[in-house]
C-alpha positions in Angstrom: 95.5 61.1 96.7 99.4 61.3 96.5 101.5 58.5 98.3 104.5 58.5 99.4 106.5 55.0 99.2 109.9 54.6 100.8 112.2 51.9 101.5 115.4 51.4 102.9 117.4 52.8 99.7 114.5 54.4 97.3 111.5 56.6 97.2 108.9 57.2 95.1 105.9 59.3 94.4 103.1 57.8 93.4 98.9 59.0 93.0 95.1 57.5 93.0 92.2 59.7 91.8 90.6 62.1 94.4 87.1 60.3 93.7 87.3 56.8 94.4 86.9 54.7 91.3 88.2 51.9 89.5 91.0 49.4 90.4 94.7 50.3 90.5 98.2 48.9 91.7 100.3 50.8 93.2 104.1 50.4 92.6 107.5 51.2 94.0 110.6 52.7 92.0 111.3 50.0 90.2 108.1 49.0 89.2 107.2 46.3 91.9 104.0 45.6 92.9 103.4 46.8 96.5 99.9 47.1 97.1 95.9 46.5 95.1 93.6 49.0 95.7 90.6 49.0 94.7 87.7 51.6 95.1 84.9 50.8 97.6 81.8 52.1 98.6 83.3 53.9 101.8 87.3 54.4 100.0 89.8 52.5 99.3 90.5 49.2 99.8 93.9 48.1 99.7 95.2 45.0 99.5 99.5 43.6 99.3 100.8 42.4 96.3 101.1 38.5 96.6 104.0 37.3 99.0 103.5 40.2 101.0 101.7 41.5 104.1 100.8 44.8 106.1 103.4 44.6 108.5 102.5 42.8 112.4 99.6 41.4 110.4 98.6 38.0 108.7 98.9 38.1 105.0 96.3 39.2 102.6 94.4 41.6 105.2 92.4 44.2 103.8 92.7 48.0 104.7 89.9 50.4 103.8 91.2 54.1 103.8 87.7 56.2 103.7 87.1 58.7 101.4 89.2 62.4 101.7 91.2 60.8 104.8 95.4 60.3 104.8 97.1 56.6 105.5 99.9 55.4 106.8 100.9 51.7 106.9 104.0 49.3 106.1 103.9 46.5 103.9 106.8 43.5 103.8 108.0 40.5 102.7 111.0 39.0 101.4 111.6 41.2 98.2 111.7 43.7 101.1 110.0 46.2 103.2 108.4 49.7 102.1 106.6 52.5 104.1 103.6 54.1 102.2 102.5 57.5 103.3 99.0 58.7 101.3 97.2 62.1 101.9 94.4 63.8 99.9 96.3 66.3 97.4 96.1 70.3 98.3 97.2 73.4 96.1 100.4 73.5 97.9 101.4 70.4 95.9 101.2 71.9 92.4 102.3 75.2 93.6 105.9 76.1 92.7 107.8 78.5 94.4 110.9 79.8 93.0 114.4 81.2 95.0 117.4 82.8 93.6 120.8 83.2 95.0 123.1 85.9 94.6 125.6 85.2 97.2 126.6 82.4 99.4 124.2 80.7 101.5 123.6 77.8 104.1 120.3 76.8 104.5 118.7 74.4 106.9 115.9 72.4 106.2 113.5 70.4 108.9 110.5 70.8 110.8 111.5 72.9 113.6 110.3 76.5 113.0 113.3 77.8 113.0 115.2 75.9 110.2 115.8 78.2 106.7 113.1 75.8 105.0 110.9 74.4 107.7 108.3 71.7 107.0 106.7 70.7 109.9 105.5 66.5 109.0 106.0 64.2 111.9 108.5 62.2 108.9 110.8 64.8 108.7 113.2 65.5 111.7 113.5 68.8 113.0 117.4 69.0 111.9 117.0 67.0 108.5 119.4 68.4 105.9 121.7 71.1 104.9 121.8 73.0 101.6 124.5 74.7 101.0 125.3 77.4 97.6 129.0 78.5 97.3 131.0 79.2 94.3 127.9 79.1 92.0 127.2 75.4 92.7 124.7 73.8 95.7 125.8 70.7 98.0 123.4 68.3 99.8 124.4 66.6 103.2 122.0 64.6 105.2 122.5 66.0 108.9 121.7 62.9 110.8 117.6 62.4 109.7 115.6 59.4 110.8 113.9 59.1 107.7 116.0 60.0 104.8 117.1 62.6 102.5 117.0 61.2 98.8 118.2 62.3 95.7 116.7 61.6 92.5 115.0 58.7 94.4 118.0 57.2 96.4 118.8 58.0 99.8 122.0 59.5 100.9 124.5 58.5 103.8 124.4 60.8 106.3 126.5 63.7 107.2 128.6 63.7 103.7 128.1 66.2 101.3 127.0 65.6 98.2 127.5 68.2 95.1 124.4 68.7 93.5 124.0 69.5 89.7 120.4 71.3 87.4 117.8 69.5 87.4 118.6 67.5 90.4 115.6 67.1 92.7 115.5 66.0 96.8 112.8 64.5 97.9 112.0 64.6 101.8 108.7 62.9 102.2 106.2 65.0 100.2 108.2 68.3 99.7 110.7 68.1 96.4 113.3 70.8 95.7 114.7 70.8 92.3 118.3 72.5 91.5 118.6 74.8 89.2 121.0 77.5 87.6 121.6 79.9 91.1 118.1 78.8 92.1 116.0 75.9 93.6 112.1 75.7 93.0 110.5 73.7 95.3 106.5 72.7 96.2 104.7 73.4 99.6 102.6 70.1 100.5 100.4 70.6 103.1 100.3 74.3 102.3 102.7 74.2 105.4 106.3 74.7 104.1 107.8 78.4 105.6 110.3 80.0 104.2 112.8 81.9 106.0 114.1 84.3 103.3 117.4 85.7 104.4 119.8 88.5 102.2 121.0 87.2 99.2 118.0 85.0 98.4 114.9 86.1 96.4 111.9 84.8 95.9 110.0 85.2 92.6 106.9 84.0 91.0 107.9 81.4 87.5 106.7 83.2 84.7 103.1 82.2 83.1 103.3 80.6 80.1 102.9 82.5 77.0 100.8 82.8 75.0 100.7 80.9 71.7 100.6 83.3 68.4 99.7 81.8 65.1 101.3 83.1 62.3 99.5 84.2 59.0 99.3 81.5 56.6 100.2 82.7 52.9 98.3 84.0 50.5 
């Protein structure tokens, strides 16, 4: 199971096994405690941290997420408030698809159909963010979501551009693009991200990994 866990400023990606099994805590960015959980016979049951609480409920109240089902719950308390989004993992999520740019390019991104690179989760707003490639180099800008953009784990202020750099990576809930040289790679949770390929973009497979050749030892 991948979960997503967002607050006000950071996100963070975090996983429990796909079987059920064992005990594990689950922690924000900076390594706070959120939530327990603890594998039961029907799921997960999940339990805040101490000194915190699912939110409009009394402290300490169990949730059980069954087996191969997603969550979605918020837990808070005075070191703060965090969202946590969990969903059984899919291909899309370790798939990586790769797309060049030869020319300059403007690309929406949001859950509307229409957007450049549409991802159509109920946490992403159907205008969320703008990509932009000009001059050789990408900018970010945050067109007026109601959950976030964030870069390398913080969240951006809206509507201001913000120049990007290799390696970068945006996170928008569970789909992460990462900058490269002329080129962005990104994942396709769900196995639902579309991509509207337009001229001056290419898409291309990333090369298999080769293979390893031993070389002769001395006689």
């Amino acid at each position: 199971m991948l979960i997503t866990i967002q607050s006000n400023e950071r996100t963070h990606l975090a996983s429990l096994p796909d079987e059920a099994h064992g005990a594990h805590w689950i922690q924000d960015a900076d390594g706070t405690r959120i939530v327990f959980a603890e594998a039961v016979e029907t799921g997960w049951g999940i339990v805040p941290a101490e000194g915190l609480g699912f939110s409009g409920a009394p402290l300490k109240e169990r949730l059980i997420v069954p087996f191969g089902e997603s969550m979605r719950f918020s837990v808070e308390g005075e070191g703060g408030q965090w969202m946590l989004l969990g969903r059984p993992s899919l291909k899309g999520d370790k798939t990586t698809r790769i797309i060049g740019f030869s020319q300059e390019m403007k690309l929406t991104i949001g859950r509307a159909a229409d957007n450049t690179i549409s991802y159509p989760s109920p946490f992403v707003s159907s205008r969320h963010a703008k990509l932009v490639f000009r001059g050789g180099a990408f900018s970010l800008t945050d067109t007026g979501s109601s959950n976030g953009v964030f870069l390398n784990g913080y969240r951006l202020q809206q509507h201001i551009p913000i120049s990007l750099h290799s390696g970068d990576v945006i996170t928008l809930w569970g789909l992460r693009i990462t900058i490269g040289h002329k080129l962005i790679s990104l994942n396709d949770p769900e196995d639902s991200v579309d991509i509207e390929e337009g001229p001056g973009m290419v898409a291309f497979e990333p090369p298999l990994a080769m293979p390893h050749r031993h070389r002769p030892v001395p006689q």
